[in-house]
C-alpha positions as a LaTeX table, in Angstrom:
\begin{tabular}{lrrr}
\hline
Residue & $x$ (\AA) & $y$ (\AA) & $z$ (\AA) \\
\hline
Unk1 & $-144.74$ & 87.10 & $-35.17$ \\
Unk2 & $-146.95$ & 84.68 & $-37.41$ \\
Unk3 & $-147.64$ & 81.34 & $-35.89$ \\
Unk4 & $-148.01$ & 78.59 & $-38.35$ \\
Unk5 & $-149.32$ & 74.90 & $-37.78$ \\
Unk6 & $-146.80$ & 71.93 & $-37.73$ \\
Unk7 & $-147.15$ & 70.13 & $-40.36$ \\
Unk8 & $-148.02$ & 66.59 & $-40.19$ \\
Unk9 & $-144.92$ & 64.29 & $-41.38$ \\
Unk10 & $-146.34$ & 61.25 & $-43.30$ \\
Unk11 & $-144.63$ & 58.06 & $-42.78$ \\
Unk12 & $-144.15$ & 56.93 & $-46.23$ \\
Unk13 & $-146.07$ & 53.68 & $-46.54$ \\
Unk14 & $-144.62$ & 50.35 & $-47.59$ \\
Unk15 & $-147.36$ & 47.80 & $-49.11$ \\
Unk16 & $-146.62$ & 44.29 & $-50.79$ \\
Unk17 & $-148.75$ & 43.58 & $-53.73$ \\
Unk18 & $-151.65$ & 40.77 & $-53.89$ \\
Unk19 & $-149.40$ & 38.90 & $-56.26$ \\
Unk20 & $-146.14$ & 38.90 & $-53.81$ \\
Unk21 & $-148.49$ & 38.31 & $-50.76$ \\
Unk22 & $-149.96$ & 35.17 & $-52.56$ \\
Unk23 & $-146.75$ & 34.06 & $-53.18$ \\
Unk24 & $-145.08$ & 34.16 & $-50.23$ \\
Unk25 & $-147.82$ & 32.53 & $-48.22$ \\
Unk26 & $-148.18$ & 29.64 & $-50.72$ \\
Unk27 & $-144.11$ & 29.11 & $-50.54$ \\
Unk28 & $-144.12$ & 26.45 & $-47.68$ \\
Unk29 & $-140.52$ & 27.06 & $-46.75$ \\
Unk30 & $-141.39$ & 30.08 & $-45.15$ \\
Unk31 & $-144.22$ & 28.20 & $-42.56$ \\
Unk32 & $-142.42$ & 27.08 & $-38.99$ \\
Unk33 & $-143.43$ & 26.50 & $-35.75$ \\
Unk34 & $-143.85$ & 29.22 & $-33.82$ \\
Unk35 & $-141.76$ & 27.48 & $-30.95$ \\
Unk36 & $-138.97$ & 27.91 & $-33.44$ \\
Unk37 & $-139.03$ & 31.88 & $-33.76$ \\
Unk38 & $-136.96$ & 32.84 & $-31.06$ \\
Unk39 & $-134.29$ & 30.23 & $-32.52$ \\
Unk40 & $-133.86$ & 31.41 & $-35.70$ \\
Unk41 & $-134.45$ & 34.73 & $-34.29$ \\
Unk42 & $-132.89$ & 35.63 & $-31.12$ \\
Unk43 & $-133.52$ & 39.11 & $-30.99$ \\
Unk44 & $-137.18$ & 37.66 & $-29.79$ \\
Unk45 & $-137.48$ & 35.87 & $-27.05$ \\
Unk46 & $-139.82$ & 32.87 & $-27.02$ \\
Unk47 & $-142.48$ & 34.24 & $-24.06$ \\
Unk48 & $-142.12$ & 37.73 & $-26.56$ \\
Unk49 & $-143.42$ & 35.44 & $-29.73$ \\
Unk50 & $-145.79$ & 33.64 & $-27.82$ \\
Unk51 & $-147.41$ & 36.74 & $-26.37$ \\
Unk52 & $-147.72$ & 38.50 & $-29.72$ \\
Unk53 & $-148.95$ & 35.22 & $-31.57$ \\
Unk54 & $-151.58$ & 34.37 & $-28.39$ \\
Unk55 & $-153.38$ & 38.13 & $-28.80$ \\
Unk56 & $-152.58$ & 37.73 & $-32.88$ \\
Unk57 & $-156.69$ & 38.67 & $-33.44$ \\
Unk58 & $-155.62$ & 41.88 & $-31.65$ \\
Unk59 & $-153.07$ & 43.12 & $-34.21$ \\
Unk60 & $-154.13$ & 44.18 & $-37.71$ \\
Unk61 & $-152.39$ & 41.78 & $-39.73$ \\
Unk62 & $-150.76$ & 39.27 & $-37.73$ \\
Unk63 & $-153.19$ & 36.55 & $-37.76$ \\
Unk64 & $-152.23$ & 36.81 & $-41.19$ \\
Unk65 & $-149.50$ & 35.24 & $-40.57$ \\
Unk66 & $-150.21$ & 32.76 & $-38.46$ \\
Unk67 & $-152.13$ & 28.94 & $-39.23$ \\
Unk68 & $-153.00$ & 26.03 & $-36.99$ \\
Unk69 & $-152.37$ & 23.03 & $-38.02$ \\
Unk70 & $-153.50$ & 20.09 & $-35.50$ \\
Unk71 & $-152.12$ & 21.01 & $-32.17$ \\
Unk72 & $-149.00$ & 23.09 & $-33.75$ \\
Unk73 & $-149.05$ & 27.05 & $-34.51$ \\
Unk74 & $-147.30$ & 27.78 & $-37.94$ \\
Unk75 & $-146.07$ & 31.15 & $-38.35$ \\
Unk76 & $-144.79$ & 32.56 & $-41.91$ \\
Unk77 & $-141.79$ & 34.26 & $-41.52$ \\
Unk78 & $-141.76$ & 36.39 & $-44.92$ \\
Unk79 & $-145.26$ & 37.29 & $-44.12$ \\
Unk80 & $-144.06$ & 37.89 & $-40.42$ \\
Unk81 & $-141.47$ & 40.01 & $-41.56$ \\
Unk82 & $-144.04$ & 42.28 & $-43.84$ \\
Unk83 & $-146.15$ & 42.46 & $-40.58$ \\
Unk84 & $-143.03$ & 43.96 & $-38.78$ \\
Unk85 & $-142.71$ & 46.50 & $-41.28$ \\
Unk86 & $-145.92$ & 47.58 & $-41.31$ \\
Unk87 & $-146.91$ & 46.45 & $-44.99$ \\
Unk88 & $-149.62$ & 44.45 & $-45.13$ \\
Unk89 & $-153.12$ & 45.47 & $-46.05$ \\
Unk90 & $-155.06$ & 45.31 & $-42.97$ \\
Unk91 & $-152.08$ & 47.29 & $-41.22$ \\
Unk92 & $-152.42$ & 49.91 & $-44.21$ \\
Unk93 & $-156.42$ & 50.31 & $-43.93$ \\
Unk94 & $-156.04$ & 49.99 & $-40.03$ \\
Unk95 & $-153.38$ & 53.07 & $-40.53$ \\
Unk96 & $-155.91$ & 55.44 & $-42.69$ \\
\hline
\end{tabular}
């Protein structure tokens, strides 16, 4: 009987480009208020969002997504989205 190691499975890795990422921050359709999340997305609740977005310096990536403007938190929902799947750059050096 020969006993062999498992084998590590790697995840295979999704990463948007520097050229995409540029481009879908600078695309100010995709900024709303973070109050509207749960709205437009109601498989999130709103104390879920606000949770995540209140520890975002905690999360490799998220604060990415997220600006202050004034008073009013602005989230990106296409960068949001990326985050969610794991893709962005500081999830992908965090992951190594």
């Amino acid at each position: 009987h020969v006993h062999t190691r498992p084998q590590k499975i790697r995840e295979s890795k999704i990463m948007i480009n520097q050229t995409d990422l540029i481009a879908e921050a600078t695309d100010l359709t995709h900024w709303v208020p973070s109050r509207e999340l749960s709205k437009m997305y109601p498989q999130f609740t709103a104390s879920q969002m606000k949770a995540l977005l209140w520890k975002r310096q905690e999360h490799a990536g998220l604060s990415r997504c997220c600006r202050m403007v004034g008073a009013r938190l602005y989230v990106n929902t296409k960068l949001l989205g990326y985050w969610l799947a794991g893709a962005l750059p500081e999830q992908q050096a965090a992951d190594e």
